[in-house]
N, C-alpha and C positions, 0 to 999 in steps of 0.2 A: 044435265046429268045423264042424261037416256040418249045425249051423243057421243060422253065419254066413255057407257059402256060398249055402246054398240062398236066404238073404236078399239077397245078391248077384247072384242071376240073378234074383230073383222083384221087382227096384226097379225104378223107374220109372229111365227114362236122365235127367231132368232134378233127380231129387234128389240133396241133397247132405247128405252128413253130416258132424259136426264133425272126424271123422277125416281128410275129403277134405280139411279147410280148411289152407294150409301154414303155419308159423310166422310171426311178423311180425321176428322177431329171427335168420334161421339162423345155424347155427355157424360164425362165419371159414372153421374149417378146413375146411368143408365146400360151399364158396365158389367159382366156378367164377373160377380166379387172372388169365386173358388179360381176363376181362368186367368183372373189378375192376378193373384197369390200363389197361384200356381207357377206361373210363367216365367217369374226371373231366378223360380229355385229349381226348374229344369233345366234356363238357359245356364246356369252357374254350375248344376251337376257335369253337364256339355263340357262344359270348359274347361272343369279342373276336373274331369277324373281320366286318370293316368289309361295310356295304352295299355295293350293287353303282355306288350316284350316290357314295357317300364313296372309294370304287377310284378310279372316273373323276378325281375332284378331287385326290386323293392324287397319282394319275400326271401329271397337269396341272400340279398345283406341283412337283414333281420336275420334268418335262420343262421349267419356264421356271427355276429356280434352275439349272439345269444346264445351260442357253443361256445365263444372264446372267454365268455363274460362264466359259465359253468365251468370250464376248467379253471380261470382265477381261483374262483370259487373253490373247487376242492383242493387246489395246488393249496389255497390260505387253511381250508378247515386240515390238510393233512400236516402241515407246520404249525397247528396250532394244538393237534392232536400229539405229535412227536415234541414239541417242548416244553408242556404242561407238566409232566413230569418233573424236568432238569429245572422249571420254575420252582416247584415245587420241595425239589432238594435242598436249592438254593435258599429259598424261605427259610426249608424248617432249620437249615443247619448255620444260617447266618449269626447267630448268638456263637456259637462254639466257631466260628471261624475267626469274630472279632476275639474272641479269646486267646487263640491263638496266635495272633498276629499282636495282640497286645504282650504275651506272652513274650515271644520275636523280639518285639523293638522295644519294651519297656527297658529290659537291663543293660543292653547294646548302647541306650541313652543316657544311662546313669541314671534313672528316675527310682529303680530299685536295684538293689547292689546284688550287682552277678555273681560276685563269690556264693551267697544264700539261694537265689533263684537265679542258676546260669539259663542264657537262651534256652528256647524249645530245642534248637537245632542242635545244641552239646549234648541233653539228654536222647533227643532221639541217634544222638554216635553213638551215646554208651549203651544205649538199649542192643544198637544192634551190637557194639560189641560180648555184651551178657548176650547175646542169641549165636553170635557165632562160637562162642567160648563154650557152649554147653551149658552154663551155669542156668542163665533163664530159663529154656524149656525145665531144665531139672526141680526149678523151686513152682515153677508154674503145676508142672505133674503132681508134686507133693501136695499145693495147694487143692485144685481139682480135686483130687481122689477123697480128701477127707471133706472136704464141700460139699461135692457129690454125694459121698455116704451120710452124711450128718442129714442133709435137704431131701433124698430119697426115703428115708429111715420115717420122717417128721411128714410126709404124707400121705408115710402107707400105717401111721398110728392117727394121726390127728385128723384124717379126715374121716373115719368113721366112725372115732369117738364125737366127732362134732355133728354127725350125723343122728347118732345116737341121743345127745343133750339136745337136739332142738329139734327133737321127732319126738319121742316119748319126755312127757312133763313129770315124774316121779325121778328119772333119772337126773332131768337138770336141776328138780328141786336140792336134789342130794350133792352132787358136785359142783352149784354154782360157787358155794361160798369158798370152797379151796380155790376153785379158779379165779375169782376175784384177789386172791390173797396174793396169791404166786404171779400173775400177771400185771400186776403194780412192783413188783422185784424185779431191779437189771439183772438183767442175763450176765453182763461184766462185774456187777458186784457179788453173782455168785462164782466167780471162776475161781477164787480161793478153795472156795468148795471143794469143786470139782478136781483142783487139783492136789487138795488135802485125800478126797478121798479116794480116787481113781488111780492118783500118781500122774506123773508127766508124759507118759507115753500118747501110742496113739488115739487109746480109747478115750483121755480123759479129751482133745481136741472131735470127736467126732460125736461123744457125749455133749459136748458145751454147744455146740452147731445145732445138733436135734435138739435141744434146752428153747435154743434161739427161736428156731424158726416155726418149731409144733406152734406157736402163741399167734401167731396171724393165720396161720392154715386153720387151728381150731378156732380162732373168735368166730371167722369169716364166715367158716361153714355153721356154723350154727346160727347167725346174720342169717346166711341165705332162705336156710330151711324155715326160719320162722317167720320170716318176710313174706313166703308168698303168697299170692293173691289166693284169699280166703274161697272169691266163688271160684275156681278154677278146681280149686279140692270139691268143692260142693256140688259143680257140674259132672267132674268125673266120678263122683261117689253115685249121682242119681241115675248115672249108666250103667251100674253095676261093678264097679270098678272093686277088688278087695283092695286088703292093706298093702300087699307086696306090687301088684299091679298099678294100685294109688302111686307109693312112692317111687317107683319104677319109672311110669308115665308123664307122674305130672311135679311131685318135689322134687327127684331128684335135678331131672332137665333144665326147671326154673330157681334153683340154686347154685348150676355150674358158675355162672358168669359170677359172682359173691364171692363163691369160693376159688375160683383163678385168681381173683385180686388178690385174697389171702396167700397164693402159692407166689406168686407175682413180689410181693411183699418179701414174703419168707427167701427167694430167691439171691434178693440182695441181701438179707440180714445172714444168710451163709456165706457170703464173702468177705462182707464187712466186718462180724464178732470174730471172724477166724482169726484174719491178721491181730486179735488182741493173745487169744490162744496159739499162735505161733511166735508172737515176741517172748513167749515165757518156757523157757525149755524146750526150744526145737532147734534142730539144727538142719533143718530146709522146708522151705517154704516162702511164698511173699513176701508175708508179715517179716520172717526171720532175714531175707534180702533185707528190706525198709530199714529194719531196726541197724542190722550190720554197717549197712551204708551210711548210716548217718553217724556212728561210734566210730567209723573208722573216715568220717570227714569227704567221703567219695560221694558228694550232693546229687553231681548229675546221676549217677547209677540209684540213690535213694529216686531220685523223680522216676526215672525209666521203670522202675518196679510200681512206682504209684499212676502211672501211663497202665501199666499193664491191667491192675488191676479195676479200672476203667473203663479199657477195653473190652476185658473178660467179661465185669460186669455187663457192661450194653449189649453184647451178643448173648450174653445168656437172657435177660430181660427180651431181646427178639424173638430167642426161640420158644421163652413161656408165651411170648403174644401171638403165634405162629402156631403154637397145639389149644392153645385158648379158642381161635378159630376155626378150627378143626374140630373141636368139641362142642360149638356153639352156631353150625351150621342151620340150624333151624331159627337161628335170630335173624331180624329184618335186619337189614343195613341202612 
């Protein structure tokens, strides 16, 4: 022992002896475990991670697959953005197109006899011929004018008598029961009436109109006004709110959409009671077209007028649902 030291201080520092030398094989267990687990996921980092020019090109086609994958993208959301609409026309007006086309091909097949209901396509000839001849615009004008006046007249009365009956309770107590009486009476059963007492002219046709249409403008509004939301009255009153400011602020606004529907209403029953007040003692008008047409056997020009009358209608129904919005801007959507 005391000669293998003294051989240990007495060696050269550069020699080595087979005992210096370490194993080529050590023992697992005796294996330093972080350097082992570490070592085949640096040498594999080594291996597979790309150069520094294969990064660049890597990020490059990324970067242009993910530009070109973003313009798909909005090229599809802006095609789907432009035919949402024309889906949507398509939808709503598919009912009335198979209409039409049944229309078309039903009497062309014999399924129903074209002398009674000739094609859509005879009536729309003779339409346009009533439009180039003068005659249409002319019974179209006559119609309009007392529509108009009969429909304009019935809601600069009935809507603030309906105002009136469903804002103050002494009032409606007093006039409910007449209005219950007379708004169970057709309008068409009273046109003897009307023409017993008025006569044939124009008055008694724009009298029967205003008859018609006052009865949904005033149920409606009176609907509205007593419908609305009780705390809403009771919140603006505990601001200080008076009576004219109250109604002002908060009935009248929360009754408009009520009373549109009533005017909405009233709209059509001005075209439709007319034509009964133009069959009887007039000599231009729709109604009076219809009637002629059918007395004197000329079917398609009867239809062409009842086309027209259709039409009128649906555009006038647009433009009450077009100031409806207009008036009702403060509604959520």
């Amino acid at each position: 022992m005391t000669d293998a030291r003294a051989d240990e201080r007495t060696r050269p520092e550069g020699d080595v002896h087979w005992y210096d030398i370490p194993d080529d094989d050590p023992d697992p267990a005796t294996r330093d475990e972080p350097a082992t687990r570490d070592e085949p996921a640096a040498v594999l980092s080594t291996a597979v991670r790309p150069t520094e020019g294969e990064d660049r090109k890597a990020a490059s086609g990324g970067t242009s697959r993910k530009t070109a994958s973003t313009g798909t993208s909005r090229k599809a959301a802006t095609w789907r953005r432009a035919g949402g609409p024309a889906r949507r026309a398509v939808r709503n007006s598919a009912a009335i197109l198979l209409l039409l086309a049944a229309w078309e091909v039903l009497p062309r097949l014999g399924v129903v006899d074209p002398v009674f209901v000739p094609p859509l396509s005879e009536s729309l000839a003779a339409g346009a011929d009533l439009l180039l001849s003068g005659r249409l615009p002319e019974h179209l004008g006559a119609s309009l004018a007392r529509s108009l006046s009969g429909f304009g007249l019935a809601i600069v009365l009935a809507i603030p008598l309906g105002l009136l009956i469903g804002w103050y309770k002494p009032v409606a107590d007093f006039l409910t029961p007449l209005l219950e009486v007379f708004r169970n009476t057709s309008a068409v059963a009273l046109l003897p009436v009307f023409t017993l007492i008025l006569g044939i002219g124009e008055t008694t046709k724009v009298a029967f109109v205003l008859y018609a249409c006052s009865w949904p403008i005033l149920l409606n509004t009176v609907s509205g006004v007593k419908t609305v939301e009780p705390l809403l009255i009771k919140s603006a009153r505990s601001m200080g709110l008076g009576p004219v400011r109250l109604f002002q602020k908060v009935i009248l606004p929360a009754a408009v959409p009520t009373i549109f529907t009533g005017v909405r209403l009233a709209g059509a029953y001005s075209i439709l009671v007319l034509l009964f007040a133009e069959m009887v003692g007039a000599k231009a008008g729709l109604g009076y077209l219809i009637l002629d047409a059918q007395s004197s056997f000329r079917i398609p020009d009867m239809y062409a007028g009842i086309i027209t009358i259709s039409v009128v209608g649906l555009l006038f129904n647009l433009l009450l649902i077009g100031v409806e919005r207009r008036f009702s801007t403060w509604r959520t959507t």
